[in-house]
C-alpha positions as a Markdown table, in Angstrom:
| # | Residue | x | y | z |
|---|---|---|---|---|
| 1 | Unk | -30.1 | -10.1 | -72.3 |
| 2 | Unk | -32.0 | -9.0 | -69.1 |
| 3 | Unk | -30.7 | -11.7 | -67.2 |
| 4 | Unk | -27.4 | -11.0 | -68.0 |
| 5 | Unk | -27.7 | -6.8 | -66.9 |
| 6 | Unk | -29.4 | -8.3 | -63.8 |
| 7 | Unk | -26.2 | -11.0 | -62.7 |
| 8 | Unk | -23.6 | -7.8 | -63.5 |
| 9 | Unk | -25.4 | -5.7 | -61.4 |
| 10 | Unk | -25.4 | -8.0 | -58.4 |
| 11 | Unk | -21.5 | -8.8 | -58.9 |
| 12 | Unk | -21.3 | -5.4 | -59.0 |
| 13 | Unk | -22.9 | -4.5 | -55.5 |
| 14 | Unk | -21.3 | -7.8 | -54.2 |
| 15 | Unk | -17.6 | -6.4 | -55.0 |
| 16 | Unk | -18.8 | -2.8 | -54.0 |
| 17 | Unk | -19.7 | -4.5 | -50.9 |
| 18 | Unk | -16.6 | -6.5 | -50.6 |
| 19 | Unk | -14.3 | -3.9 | -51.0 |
| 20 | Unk | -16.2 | -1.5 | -48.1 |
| 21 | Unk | -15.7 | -4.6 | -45.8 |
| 22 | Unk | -12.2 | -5.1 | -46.1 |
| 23 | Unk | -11.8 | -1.1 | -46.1 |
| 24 | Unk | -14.1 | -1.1 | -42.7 |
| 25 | Unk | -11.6 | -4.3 | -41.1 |
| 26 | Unk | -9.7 | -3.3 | -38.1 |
| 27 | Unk | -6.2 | -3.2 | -37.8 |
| 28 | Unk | -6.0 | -5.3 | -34.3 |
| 29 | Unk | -8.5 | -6.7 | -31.7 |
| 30 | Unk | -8.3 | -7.4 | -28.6 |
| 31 | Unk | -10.2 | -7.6 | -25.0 |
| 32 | Unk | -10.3 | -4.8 | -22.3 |
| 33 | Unk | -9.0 | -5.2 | -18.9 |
| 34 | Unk | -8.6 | -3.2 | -16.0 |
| 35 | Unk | -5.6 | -2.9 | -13.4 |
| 36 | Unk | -7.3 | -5.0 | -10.6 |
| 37 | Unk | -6.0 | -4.4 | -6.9 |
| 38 | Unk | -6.7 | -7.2 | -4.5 |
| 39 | Unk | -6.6 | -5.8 | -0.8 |
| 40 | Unk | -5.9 | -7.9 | 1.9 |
| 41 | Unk | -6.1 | -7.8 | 5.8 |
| 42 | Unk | -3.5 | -7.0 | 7.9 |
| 43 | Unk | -4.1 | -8.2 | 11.3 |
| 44 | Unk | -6.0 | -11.6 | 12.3 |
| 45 | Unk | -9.3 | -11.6 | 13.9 |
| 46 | Unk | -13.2 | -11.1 | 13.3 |
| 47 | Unk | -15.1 | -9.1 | 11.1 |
| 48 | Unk | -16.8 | -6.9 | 12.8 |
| 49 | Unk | -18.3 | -5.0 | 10.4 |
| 50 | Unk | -18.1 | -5.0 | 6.5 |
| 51 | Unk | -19.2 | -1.9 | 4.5 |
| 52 | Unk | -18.7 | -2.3 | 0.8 |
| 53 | Unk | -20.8 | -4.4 | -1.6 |
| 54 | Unk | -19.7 | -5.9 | -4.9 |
| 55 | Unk | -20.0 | -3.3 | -7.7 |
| 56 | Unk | -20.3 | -0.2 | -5.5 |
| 57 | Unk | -18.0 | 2.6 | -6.3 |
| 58 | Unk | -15.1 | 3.8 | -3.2 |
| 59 | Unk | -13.2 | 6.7 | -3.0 |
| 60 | Unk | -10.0 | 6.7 | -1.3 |
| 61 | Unk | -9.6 | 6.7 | 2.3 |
| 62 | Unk | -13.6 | 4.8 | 2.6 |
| 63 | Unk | -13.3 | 2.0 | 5.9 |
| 64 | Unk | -13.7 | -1.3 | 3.8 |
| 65 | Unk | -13.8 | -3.6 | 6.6 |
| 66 | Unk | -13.4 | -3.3 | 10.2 |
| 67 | Unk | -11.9 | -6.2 | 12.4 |
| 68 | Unk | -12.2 | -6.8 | 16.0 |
| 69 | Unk | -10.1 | -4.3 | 18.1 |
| 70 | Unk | -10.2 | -6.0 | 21.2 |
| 71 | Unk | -7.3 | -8.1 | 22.0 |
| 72 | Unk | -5.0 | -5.3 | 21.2 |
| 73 | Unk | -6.5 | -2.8 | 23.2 |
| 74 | Unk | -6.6 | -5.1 | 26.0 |
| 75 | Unk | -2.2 | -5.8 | 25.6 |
| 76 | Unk | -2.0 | -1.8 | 25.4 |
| 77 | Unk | -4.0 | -1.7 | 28.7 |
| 78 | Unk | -1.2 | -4.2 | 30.0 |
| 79 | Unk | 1.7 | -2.0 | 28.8 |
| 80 | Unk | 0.4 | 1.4 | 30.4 |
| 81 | Unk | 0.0 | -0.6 | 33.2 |
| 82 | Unk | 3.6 | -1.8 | 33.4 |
| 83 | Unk | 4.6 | 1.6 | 32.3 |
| 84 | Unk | 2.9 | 3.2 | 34.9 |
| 85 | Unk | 4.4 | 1.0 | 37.7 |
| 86 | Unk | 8.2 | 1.7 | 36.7 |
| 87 | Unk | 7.3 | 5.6 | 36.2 |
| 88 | Unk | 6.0 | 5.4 | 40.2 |
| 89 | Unk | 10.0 | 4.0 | 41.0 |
| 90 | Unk | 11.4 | 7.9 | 39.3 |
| 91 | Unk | 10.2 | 9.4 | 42.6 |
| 92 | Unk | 12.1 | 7.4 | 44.6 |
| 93 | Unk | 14.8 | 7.6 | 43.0 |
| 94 | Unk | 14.9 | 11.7 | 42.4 |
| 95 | Unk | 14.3 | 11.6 | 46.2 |
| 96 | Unk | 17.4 | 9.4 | 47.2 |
| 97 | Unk | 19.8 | 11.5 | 44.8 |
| 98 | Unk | 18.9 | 14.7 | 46.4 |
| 99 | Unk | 19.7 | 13.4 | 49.8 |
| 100 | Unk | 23.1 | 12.2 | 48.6 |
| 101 | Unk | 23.7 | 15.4 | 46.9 |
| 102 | Unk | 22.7 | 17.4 | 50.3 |
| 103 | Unk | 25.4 | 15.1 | 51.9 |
| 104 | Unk | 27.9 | 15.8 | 49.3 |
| 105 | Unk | 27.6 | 19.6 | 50.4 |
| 106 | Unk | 27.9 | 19.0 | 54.4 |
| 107 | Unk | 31.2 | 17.5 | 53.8 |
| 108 | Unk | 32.6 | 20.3 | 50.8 |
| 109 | Unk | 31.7 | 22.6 | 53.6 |
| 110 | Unk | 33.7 | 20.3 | 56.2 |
| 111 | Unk | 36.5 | 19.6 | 53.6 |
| 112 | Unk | 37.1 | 23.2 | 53.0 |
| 113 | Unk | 37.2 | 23.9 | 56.8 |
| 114 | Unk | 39.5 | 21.2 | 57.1 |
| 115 | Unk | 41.7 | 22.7 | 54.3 |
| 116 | Unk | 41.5 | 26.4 | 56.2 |
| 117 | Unk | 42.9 | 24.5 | 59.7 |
| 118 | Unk | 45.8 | 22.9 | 57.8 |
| 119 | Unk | 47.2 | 26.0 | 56.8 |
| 120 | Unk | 47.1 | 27.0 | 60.4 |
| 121 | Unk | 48.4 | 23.6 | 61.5 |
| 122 | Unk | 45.1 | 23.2 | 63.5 |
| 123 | Unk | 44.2 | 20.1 | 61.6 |
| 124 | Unk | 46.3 | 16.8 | 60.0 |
| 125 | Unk | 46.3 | 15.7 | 56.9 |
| 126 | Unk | 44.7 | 12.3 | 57.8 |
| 127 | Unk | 41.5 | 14.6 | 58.3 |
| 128 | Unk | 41.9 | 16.3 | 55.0 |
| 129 | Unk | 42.3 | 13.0 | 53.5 |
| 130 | Unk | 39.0 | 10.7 | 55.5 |
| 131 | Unk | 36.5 | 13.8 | 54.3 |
| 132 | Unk | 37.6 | 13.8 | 50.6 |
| 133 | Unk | 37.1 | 10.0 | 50.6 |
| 134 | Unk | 34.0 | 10.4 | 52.1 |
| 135 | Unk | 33.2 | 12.9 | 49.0 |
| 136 | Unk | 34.3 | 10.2 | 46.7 |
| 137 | Unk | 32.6 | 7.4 | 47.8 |
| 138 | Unk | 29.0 | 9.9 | 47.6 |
| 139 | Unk | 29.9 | 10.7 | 44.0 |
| 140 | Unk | 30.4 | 7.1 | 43.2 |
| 141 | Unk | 26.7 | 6.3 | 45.2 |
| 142 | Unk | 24.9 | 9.1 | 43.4 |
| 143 | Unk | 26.2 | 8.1 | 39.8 |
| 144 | Unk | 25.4 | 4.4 | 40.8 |
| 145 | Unk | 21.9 | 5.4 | 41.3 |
| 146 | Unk | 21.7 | 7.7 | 38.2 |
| 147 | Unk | 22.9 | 4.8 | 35.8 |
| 148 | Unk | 19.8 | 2.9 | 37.5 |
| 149 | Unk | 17.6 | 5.9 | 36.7 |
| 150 | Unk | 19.2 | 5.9 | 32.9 |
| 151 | Unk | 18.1 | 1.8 | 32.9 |
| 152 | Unk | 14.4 | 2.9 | 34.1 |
| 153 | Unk | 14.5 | 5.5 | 31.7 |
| 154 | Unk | 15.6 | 3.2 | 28.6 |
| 155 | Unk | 13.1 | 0.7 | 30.5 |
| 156 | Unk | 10.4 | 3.2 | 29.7 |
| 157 | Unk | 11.2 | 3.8 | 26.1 |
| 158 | Unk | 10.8 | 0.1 | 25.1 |
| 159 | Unk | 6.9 | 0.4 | 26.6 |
| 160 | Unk | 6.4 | 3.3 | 24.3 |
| 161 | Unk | 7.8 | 1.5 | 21.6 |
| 162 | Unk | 5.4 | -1.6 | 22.4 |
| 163 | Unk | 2.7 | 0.7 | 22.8 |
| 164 | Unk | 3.2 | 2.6 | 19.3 |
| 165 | Unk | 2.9 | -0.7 | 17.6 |
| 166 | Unk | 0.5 | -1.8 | 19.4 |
| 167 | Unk | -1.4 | 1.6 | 18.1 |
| 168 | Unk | -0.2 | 0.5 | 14.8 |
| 169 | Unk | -2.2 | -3.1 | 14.4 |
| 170 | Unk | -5.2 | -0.8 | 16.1 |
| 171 | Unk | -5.3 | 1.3 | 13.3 |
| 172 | Unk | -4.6 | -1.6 | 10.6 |
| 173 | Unk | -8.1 | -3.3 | 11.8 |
| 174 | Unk | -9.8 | -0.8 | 10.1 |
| 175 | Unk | -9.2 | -1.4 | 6.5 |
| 176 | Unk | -9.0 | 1.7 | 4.3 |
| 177 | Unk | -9.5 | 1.6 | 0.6 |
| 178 | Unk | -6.4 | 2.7 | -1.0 |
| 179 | Unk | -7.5 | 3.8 | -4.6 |
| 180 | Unk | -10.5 | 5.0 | -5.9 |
| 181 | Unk | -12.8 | 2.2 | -8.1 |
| 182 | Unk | -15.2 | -0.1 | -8.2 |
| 183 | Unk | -15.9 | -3.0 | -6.6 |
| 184 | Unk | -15.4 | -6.2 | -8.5 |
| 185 | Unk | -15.4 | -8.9 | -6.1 |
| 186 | Unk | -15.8 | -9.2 | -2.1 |
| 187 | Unk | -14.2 | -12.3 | -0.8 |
| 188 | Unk | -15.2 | -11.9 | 2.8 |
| 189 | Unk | -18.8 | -11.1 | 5.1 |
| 190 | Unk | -19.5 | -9.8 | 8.5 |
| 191 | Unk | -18.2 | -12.2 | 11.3 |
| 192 | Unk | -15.8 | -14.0 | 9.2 |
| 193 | Unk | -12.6 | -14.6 | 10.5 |
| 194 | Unk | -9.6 | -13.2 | 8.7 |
| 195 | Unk | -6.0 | -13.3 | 9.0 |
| 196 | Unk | -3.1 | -11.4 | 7.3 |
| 197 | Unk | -2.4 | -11.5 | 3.6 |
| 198 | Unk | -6.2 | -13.0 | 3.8 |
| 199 | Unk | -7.9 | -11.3 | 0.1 |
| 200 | Unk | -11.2 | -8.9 | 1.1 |
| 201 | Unk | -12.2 | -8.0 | -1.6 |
| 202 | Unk | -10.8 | -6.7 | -5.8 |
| 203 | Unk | -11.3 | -3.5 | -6.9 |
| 204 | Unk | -10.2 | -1.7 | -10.2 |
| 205 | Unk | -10.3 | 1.9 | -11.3 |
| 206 | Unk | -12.9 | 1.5 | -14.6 |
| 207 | Unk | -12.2 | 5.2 | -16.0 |
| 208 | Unk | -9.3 | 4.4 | -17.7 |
| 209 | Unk | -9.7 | 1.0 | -19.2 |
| 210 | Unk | -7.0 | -0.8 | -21.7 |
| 211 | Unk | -7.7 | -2.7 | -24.4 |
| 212 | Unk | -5.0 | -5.8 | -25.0 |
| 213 | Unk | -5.0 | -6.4 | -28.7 |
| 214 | Unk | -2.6 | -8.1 | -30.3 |
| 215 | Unk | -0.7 | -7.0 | -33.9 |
| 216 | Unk | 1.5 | -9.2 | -36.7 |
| 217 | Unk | 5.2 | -8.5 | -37.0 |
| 218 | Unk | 4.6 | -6.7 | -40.2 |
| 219 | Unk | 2.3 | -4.1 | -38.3 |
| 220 | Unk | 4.9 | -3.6 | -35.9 |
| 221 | Unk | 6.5 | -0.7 | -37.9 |
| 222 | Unk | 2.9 | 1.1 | -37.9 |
| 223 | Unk | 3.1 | 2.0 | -34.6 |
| 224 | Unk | 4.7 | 3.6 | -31.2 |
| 225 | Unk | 4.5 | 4.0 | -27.7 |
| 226 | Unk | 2.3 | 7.3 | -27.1 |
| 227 | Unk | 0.6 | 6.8 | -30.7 |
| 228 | Unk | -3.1 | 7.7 | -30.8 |
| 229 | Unk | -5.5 | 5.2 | -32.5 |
| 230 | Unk | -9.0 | 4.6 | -32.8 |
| 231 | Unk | -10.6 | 1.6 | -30.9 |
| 232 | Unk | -14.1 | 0.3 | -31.7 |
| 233 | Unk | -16.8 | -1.5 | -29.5 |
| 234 | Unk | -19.9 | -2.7 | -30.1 |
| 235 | Unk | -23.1 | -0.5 | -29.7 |
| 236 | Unk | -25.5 | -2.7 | -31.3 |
| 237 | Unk | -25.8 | -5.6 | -33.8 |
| 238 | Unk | -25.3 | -3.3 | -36.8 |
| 239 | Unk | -23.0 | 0.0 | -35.3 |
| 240 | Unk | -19.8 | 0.7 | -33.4 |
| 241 | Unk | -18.7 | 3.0 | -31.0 |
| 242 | Unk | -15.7 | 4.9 | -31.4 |
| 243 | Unk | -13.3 | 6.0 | -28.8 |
| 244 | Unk | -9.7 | 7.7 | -28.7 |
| 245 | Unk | -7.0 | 5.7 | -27.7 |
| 246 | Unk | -3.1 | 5.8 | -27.1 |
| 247 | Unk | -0.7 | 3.2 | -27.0 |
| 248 | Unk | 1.2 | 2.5 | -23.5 |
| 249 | Unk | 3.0 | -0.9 | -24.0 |
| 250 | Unk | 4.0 | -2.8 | -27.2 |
| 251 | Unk | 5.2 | -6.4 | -26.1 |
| 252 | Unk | 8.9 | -7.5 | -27.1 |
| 253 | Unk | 8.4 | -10.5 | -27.3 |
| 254 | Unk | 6.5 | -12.8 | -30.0 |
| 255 | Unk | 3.4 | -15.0 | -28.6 |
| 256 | Unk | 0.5 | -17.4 | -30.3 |
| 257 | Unk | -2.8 | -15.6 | -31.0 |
| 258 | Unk | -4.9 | -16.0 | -28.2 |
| 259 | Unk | -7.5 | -18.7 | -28.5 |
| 260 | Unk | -10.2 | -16.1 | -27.5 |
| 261 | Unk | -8.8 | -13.6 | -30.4 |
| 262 | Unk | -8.9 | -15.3 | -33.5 |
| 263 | Unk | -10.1 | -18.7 | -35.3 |
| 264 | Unk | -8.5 | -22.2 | -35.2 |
| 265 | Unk | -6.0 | -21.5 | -38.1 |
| 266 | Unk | -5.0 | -18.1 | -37.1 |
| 267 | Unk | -3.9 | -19.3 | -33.8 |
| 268 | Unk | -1.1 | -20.7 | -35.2 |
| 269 | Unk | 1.0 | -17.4 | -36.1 |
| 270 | Unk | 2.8 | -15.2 | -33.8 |
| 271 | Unk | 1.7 | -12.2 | -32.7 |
| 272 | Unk | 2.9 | -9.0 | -30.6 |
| 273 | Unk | 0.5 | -7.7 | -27.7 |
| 274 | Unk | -0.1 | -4.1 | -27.1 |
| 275 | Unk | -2.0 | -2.3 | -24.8 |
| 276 | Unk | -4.3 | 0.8 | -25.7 |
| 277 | Unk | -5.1 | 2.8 | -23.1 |
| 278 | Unk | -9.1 | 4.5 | -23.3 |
| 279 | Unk | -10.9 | 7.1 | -21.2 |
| 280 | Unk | -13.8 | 5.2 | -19.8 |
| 281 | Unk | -17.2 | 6.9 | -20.0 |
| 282 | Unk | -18.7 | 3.6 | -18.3 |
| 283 | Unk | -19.8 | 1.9 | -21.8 |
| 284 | Unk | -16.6 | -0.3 | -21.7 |
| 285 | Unk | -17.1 | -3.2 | -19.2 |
| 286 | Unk | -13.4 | -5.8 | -18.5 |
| 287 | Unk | -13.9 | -8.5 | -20.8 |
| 288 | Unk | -15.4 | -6.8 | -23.6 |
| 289 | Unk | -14.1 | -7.3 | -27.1 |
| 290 | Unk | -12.7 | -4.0 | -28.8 |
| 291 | Unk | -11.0 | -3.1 | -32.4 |
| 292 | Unk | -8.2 | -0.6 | -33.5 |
| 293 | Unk | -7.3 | 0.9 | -36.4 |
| 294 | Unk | -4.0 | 2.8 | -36.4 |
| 295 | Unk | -4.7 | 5.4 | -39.6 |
């Protein structure tokens, strides 16, 4: 009779037990993951100098990297240079319309002289006419060499142009971290040589993490964009850590579980992924496994 009290009791506790279990079982689980940036260099060259380190944190606007300078300051050396010697031709030029123009008044002086004596018959018209041509053929000299001062002129905007970009691909050696993060992987070192669209280094903002988990059809109905659930990691063998998360993205589209989600024969039914998005107070590392349950 005592044997039999004692196997009731331990079915007992063994449901008791079951039943907290399957009340304790997550809705979805999933893996976290971070939005990873990969920056890249924009100008060819040698490092010069590299200042980040793989798991350090950067702010925004930090110098990364700094490539080697040289061969663009030496073209924007060249430029000024040319610049400089077509500026020296202005004076010249200034100097030869301002005789031409002095000209031009001498004969309107002589042309309106010429135009008094006609009246009084003291002059011909053949005089009247040789100093107006004479006018003419200044005004056409002093707008031929104006039109060659516009060409200098439009000459001289080109070297600023070449000289702004060359101030450009200056600036770009210095790489400047874009978002605020950690460091998750540095892909080049000090005195490498890099080129454009060569990767530097991956970094990722970690205080906002999301967890991709993945849900069957039937749960589909449980949930919305902007919902808040509860997502679960692990804190030791035993306990869980709880954390408050909302949902950002539900998939549209069916997929297979994930081989690194769920067993051998689970893998075999479709599945929805969703992404839960969770403040980050630097327990939650990328690749960690984490649970939700919606209610």
């Amino acid at each position: 009779m005592k044997n039999i009290f004692v196997i009731f009791l331990l079915s007992m506790l063994f449901i008791a037990a079951s039943c907290k279990k399957n009340n304790q079982r997550a809705d979805a689980y999933g893996n976290f993951e971070a939005k990873e940036t990969v920056i890249s260099s924009q100008t060819p060259g040698m490092i010069i100098k590299c200042n980040i380190e793989e798991g350090e944190e950067l702010n925004v606007g930090d110098t990364a990297y700094i490539c080697d300078p040289y061969s663009y300051k030496l073209q924007k050396e060249q430029i000024l240079t040319q610049k400089s010697a077509v500026s020296s031709k202005f004076s010249g030029i200034l100097a030869q319309v301002d005789v031409l123009n002095k000209q031009k008044e001498v004969l309107l002086k002589e042309e309106e002289r010429i135009q008094k004596l006609l009246k009084d018959n003291a002059a011909t018209q053949k005089q009247l006419d040789d100093i107006t041509g004479k006018i003419d053929i200044l005004e056409k000299q002093i707008l031929q060499v104006k039109t060659q001062h516009q060409n200098l002129f439009d000459e001289l905007k080109v070297f600023d142009s070449q000289i702004n970009t060359v101030n450009d691909y200056i600036h770009k050696t210095r790489i400047i971290n874009p978002i605020k993060g950690r460091v998750l992987v540095k892909y080049a070192e000090q005195y490498e040589i890099t080129a454009p669209g060569k990767p530097l280094y991956k970094i990722a903002d970690l205080s906002e993490i999301i967890l991709r988990a993945y849900i069957s059809g039937s749960q589909l109905n449980e949930i919305q964009i902007g919902q808040t659930v509860s997502v679960f990691i692990d804190n030791s063998e035993n306990n869980t850590k709880k954390y408050s998360g909302k949902i950002t993205w539900i998939s549209d589209k069916a997929e297979f579980t994930p081989k690194i989600i769920q067993t051998k024969e689970e893998r075999v039914n479709l599945v929805y992924a969703v992404k839960i998005k969770v403040i980050n107070d630097g327990s939650i590392k990328i690749g960690m496994p984490g649970e939700i349950k919606f209610k």
